[in-house]
N, C-alpha and C positions, 0 to 999 in steps of 0.2 A: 639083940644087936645085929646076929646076920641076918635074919629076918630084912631087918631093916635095910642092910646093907644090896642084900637080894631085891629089892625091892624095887631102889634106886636105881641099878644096874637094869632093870630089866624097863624100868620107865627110859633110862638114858636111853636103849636102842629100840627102844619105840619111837622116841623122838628123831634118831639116828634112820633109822627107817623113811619115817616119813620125810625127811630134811634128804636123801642122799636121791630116794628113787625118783623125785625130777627131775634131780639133774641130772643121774644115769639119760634118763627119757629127752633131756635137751639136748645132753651132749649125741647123742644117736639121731638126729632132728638137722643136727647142724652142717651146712653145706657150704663147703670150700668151692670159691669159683674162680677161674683164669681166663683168660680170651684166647683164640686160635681162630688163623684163618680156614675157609674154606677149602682146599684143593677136587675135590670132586666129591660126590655122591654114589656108592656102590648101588643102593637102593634106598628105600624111603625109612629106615631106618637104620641105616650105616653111614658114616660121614669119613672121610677120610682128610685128615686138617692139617695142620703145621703143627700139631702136638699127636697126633699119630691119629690110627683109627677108631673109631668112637662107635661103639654101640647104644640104643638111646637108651634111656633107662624108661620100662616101665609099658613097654609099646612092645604089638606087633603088628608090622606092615604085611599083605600078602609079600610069598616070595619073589624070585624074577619067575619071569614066564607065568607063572599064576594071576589068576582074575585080579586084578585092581594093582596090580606089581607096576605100573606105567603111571597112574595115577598118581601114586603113593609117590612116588620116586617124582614125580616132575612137580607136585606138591611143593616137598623138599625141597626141589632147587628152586621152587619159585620162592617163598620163602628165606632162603640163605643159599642166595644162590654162590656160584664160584667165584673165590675173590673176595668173598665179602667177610667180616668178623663175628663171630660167636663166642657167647658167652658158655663155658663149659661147667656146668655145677657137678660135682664130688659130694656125696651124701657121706655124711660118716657111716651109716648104717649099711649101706653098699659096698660088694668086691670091689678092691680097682678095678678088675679085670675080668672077664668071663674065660670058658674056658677054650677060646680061641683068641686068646689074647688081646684083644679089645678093649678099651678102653672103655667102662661103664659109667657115664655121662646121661646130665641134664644139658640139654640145649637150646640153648634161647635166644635170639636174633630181634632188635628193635622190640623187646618186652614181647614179646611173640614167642610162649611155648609151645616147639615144634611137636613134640610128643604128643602134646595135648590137640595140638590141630590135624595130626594125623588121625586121632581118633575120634574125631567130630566128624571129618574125612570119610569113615567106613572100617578104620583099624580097630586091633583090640587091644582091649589095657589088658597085660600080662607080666609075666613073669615080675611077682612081685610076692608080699607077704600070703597071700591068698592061696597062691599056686605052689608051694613050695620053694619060694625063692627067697630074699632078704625083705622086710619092710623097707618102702623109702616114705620120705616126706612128704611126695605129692600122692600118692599111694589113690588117697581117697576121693580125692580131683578126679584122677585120671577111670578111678572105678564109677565114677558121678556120670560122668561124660560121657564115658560108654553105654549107660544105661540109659541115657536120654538119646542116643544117635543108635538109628540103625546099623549095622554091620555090612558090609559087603555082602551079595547074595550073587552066587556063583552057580545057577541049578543045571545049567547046558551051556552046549557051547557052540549051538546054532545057529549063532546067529550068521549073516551074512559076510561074506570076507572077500567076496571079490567084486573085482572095479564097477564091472556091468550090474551086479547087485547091488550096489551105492550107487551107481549112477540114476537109478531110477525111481531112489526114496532120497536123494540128496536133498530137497528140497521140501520132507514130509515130516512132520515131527516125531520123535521116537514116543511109541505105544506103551504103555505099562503091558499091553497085551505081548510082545513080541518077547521073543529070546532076550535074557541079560546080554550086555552088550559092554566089551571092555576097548580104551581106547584102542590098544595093541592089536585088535581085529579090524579096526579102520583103515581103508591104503592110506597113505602117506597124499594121494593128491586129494585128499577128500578132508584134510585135516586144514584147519580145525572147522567143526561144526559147529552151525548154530544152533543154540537151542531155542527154539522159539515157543515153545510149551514148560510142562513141568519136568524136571530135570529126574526123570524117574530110573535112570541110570548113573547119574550121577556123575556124568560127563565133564561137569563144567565145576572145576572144583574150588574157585575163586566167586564165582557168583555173576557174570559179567555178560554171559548170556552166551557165551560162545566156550565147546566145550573142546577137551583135546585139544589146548594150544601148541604145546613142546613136546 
């Protein structure tokens, strides 16, 4: 009879097993979203909104001043620009908050995952289950994506930076030969560029033929 009894009990939480650890795995899966407006853009992955500041989840942009930190960031506001409303996703599996107080957020603008278009962009998918961090839900989107998009490549920083050196390739397509080239090193009267060749810097991050707009 305890035999039997032991028996039961121990099919009961095998069944209890298999019945619970979905849902442990759905409810860790599931994302709480709010809307908040735009107020500015720190950089191409910080947003600063009407629900406070938001770090993105799962992304990282160069920093400021670093190779592709212009890009990334005016990306962003083209995307969700100022003023505009965003959708803010809360993973359950995710801190609220990083540890500079931030707000750790999915954000998404007219079904347009910003995350995910920054790293088709040049960015990298990080801090996430891989790296030492929490799992989230887009985890493996975002590691997809990376793996198909080249990265930002940063090897010198030669390239030309003054006027009379733009002025006399203004009108010459940029070389895969020549120094990487970031918008930030462009003057201000030489913007935006066209690209009339292969966009082998990666200038033009909308597609439109003209790179370094904002």
């Amino acid at each position: 009879m305890l035999a039997a009894l032991v028996s039961v009990a121990a099919s009961a939480a095998l069944v209890m097993g298999v019945v619970v650890a979905p849902s442990s795995q759905a409810a860790s899966s599931t994302v709480t979203w709010t809307t908040a407006k735009v107020i500015r853009w720190s950089d191409g992955d910080t947003v600063v909104t009407s629900r406070g500041t938001v770090r993105l989840i799962g992304v990282d942009t160069p920093e400021v001043g670093r190779c592709g930190s212009v890009r990334a960031t005016n990306l962003a506001k083209k995307l969700a620009p100022v003023g505009t409303w965003v959708r803010l996703g809360n993973p359950a599996s995710v801190n609220d908050r990083d540890r500079y107080g931030r707000h750790l957020r999915y954000v998404d603008r007219a079904g347009v995952d910003i995350a995910n278009r920054q790293i088709m962009a040049g960015s990298r998918a990080r801090y996430d289950g891989k790296d030492g961090y929490q799992w989230h839900p887009r985890q493996a989107k975002y590691r997809y994506t990376d793996s198909r998009y080249a990265n930002y490549s940063c090897t010198t920083t030669s390239a030309p930076t003054t006027s009379s050196s733009w002025a006399t390739r203004a009108n010459t397509p940029v070389s895969a030969s020549n120094p990487d080239i970031d918008c930030s090193q462009i003057p201000a009267a030489y913007k935006p560029i066209r690209i009339t060749g292969p966009d082998y810097h990666r200038l033009d991050a909308d597609g439109d033929g003209w790179g370094c707009e904002s």
